[in-house]
N, C-alpha and C positions, 0 to 999 in steps of 0.2 A: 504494500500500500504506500508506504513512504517512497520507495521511488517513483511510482506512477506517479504523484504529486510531483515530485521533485521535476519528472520527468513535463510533467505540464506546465510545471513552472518554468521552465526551460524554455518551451515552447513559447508563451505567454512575450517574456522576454527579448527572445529572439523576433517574436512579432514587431515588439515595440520599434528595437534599435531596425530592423528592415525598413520600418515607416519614418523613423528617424533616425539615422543613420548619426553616432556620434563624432565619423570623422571621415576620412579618405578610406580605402580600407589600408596604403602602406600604413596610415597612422593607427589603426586599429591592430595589424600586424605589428607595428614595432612595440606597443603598449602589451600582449600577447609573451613577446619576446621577453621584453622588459619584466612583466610578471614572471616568466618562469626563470628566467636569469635570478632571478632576488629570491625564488622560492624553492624550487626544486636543483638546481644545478647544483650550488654548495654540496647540499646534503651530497649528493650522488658521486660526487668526487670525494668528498674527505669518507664517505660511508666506504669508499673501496681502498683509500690510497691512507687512513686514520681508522688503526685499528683502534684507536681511545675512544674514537665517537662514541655515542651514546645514546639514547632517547633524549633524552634529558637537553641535553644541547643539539640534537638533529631538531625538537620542537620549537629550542627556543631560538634557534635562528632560522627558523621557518617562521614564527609570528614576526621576529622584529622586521627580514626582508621582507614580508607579502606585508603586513602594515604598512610600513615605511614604505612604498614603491606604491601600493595599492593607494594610499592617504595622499602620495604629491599629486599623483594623476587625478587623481577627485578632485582635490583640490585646484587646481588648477584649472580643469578643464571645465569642470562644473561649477564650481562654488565661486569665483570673482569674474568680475566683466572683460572681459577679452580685451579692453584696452590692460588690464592690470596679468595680461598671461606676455609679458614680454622676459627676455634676456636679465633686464634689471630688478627681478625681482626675483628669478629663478636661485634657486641654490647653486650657489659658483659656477652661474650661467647655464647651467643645463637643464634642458627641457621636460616637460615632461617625456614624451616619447622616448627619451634615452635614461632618465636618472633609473632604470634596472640594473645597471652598473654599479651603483652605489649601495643602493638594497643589494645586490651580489653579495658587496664587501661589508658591508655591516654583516651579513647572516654568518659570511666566514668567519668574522672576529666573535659574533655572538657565541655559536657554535662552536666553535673553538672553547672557546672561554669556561662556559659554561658546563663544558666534558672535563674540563681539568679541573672544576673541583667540586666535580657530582660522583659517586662511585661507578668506577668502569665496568662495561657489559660484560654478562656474561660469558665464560670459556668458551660454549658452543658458538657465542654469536663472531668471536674473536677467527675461531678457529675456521669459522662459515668466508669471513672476510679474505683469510689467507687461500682459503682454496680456490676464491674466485682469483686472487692476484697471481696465485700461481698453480695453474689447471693441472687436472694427472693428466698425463701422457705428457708433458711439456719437455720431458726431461734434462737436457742439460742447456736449454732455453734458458729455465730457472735460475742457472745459478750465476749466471752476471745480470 
């Protein structure tokens, strides 16, 4: 039942922005990008390449990027008059369309941060990470 809804509110939404389009689609694409850059990417590198990650700092630098990245672009694009969406008033002049780059880096330090003084995952989760960095059959791939 919950996804049916979900799934209609989906629908609903995508109605809306068809009828009113909030931008070009590059700008809707770089805003796309920009979101998953600040959200998803982090994690998915240091979750392969940081065997300390952890829940604990994989969530909290998933809210601080998708906030922070999701909050300039609202802000911005919705919430002040288009004369007040210029250069001078941007965060060390970046747009919104590209500040995903910034939420990136914030999720990296958040997540970081926050695995180094949360207790580290579990053995199995540790030992799950190593075998994806280095597969069986890999064999002397592995060892440089």
């Amino acid at each position: 039942m919950a996804a049916r809804i979900a799934a209609g509110g989906a629908v609903i939404i995508a109605g809306y922005f068809g009828i009113k389009p909030p931008g070009f689609v590059a700008q809707v694409v770089a805003f796309a990008f920009g979101l998953a850059a600040s959200s998803f990417f982090p994690l998915i590198i240091m979750g392969i390449f940081n065997k300390r990650m952890n829940r604990e700092g994989a969530v909290a630098g998933l809210i601080t990027g998708l906030v922070f990245t999701a909050g300039y672009i609202i802000y911005f694009k919705f919430m002040v008059a288009a004369d007040q969406n210029v250069a001078a008033n941007w965060l060390f002049g970046i747009s919104p369309e590209g500040i995903g780059t910034v939420g990136m880096l914030l999720n990296f330090i958040v997540a970081y941060v926050v695995s180094k003084f949360t207790p580290a995952p579990p053995q199995e989760v540790m030992d799950l990470v190593e075998s994806i960095r280095y597969p069986r059959g890999a064999g002397g791939a592995s060892a440089h």
